[in-house]
N, C-alpha and C positions, 0 to 999 in steps of 0.2 A: 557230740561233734561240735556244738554252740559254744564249750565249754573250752575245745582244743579250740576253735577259732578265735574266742576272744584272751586268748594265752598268745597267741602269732599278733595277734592285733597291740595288746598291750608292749609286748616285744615289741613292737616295731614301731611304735609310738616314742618307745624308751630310744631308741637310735638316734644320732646326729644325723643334720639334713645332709649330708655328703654319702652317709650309710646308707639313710632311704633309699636314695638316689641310684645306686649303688645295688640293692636289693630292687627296686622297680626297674631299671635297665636290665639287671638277670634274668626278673623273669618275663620280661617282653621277650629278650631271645631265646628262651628255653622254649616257650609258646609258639614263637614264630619259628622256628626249628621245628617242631610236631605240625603246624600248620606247613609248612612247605613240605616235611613225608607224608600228610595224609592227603594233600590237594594236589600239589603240584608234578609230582612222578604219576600219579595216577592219570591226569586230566595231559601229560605229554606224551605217554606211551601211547593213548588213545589217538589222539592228534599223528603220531607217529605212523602206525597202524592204517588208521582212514586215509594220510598222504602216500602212504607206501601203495596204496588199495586201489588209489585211483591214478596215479601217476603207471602202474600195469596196463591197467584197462587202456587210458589214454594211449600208452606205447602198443598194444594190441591191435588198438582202429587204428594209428598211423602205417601200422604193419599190413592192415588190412587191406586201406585204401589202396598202399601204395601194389600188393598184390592183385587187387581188382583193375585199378590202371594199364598195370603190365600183362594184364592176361586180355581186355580190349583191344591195347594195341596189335596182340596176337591174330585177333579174330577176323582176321579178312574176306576168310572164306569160315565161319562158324560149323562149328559141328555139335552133334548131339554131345558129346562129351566135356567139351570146354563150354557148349552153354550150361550144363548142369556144374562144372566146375566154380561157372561164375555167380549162378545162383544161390551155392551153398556158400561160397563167400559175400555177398551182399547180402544172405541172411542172419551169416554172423557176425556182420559190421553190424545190422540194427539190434541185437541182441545186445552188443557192445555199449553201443550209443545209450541202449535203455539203461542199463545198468548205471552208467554214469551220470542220466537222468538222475536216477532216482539218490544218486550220494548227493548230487546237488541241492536235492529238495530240505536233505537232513541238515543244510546249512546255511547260516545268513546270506542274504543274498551283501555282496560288498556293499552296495547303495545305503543298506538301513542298518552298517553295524553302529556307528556313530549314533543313530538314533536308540538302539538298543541299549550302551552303554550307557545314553544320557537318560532314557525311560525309567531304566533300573535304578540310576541314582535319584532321582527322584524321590523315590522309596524310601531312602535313606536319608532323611534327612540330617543324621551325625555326620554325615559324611561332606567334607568341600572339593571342589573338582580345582586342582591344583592346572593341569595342563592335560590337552588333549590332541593330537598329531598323529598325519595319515602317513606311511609307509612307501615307498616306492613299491612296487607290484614287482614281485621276483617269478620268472620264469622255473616250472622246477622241470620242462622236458628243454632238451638244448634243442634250439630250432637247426632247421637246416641252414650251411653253407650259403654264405651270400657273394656272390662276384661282384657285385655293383649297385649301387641304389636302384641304378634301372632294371636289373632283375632283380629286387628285393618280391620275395612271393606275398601276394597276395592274402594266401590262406594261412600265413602263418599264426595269427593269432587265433584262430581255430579249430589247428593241432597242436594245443599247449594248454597246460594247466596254467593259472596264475594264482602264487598267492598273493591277497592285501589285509594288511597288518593295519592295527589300528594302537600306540601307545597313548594308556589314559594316566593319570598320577593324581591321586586321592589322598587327602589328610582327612584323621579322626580317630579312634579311638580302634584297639584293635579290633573288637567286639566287633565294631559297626563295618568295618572292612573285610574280617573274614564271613560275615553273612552278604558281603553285596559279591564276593567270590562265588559262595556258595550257590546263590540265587542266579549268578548268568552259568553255574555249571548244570542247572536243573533246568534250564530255558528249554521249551519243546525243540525250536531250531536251535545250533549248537553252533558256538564260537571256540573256535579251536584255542586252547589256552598254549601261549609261545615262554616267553621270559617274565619272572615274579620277583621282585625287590621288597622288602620292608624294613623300615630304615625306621627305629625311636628316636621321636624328637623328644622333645619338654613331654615330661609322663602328665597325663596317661596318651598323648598323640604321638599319632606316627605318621607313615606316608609309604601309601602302597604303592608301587611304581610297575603295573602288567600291560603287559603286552599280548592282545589277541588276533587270529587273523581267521579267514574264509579262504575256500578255494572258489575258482567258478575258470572258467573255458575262455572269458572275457578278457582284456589285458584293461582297459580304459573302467575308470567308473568314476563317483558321483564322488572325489577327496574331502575332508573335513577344512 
């Protein structure tokens, strides 16, 4: 193997600097091509899946509440029947609520992903932190109908999912980029991976351009 390496090595010494150039941009994208099928389809389906998971649940409790409401307003004169009616529905709202607990916990809280992001680079020190920018917070349930600022509800922002996105943009080598990928895909708490660019600059640097986010029930938090 030493023996074919230093045969590719010689070869590619023997080339004009327009050929190297030429052969080290190929295989930056040959690489970065296998790095986006084995990271990034994997780390979006995921992403996909847990927002599909909890955006249900969330539509479940608004389903819920809204049938616990309408079944109060019913109860003027209560009976044994609609109080067991309403019992079994407020005990599937907090079943509900727990479970979306508990996806919360699997995920940064919005406040600390900026500091996750910058934690982990840290670590890396091949790596330079080109740009880093907070996201506007996208709604993924449609709130209810609003007639007027004055009747704008109240509780809207806590029957809603929000996601918040965090874009970072990293120069260095690719080596050192696909291991600082790598490293926030293995993080106990998990950052959902959104949009991935890798763009060759001057070989052997590039410039990895991802985009991550969290969900959380909250609309407001802590922007970079």
């Amino acid at each position: 193997m030493n023996a074919n390496w230093q045969k590719l090595v010689i070869r590619y010494a023997a080339l004009s600097r327009r050929e190297q150039l030429m052969v080290a941009a190929a295989t930056i994208a040959a690489v970065g091509f296998l790095f986006l099928t084995l990271w990034v389809d994997p780390a979006t389906k995921r992403a996909a899946a847990l927002r599909t998971q909890m955006s249900g649940q969330q539509t479940e409790l608004v389903a819920l509440r809204t049938q616990i409401g309408s079944l109060k307003s019913q109860l003027h004169d209560p009976d044994a029947s609609n109080r067991k009616a309403l019992a079994e529905l407020q005990a599937r709202l907090a079943d509900v609520d727990s479970e979306i607990g508990n996806l919360d916990d699997k995920l940064v809280p919005p406040q600390r992903m900026g500091k996750v992001l910058q934690t982990v680079l840290a670590r890396h020190r091949g790596l330079a932190l080109v740009s880093l920018r907070s996201l506007a917070p996208e709604p993924l349930l449609v709130p209810p109908a609003e007639k007027s600022p004055a009747e704008k509800p109240t509780t809207v922002a806590r029957e809603n999912i929000y996601r918040h996105g965090l874009e970072i943009r990293l120069a260095g080598s690719y080596a050192e980029l696909l291991a600082y990928a790598a490293e926030l895909e293995r993080a106990p708490q998990r950052l959902l991976f959104g949009g991935m660019t890798l763009v060759a600059k001057d070989y052997p640097r590039s410039e990895l351009t991802l985009t991550v986010y969290t969900l959380s029930r909250e609309r407001d938090w802590l922007a970079v």
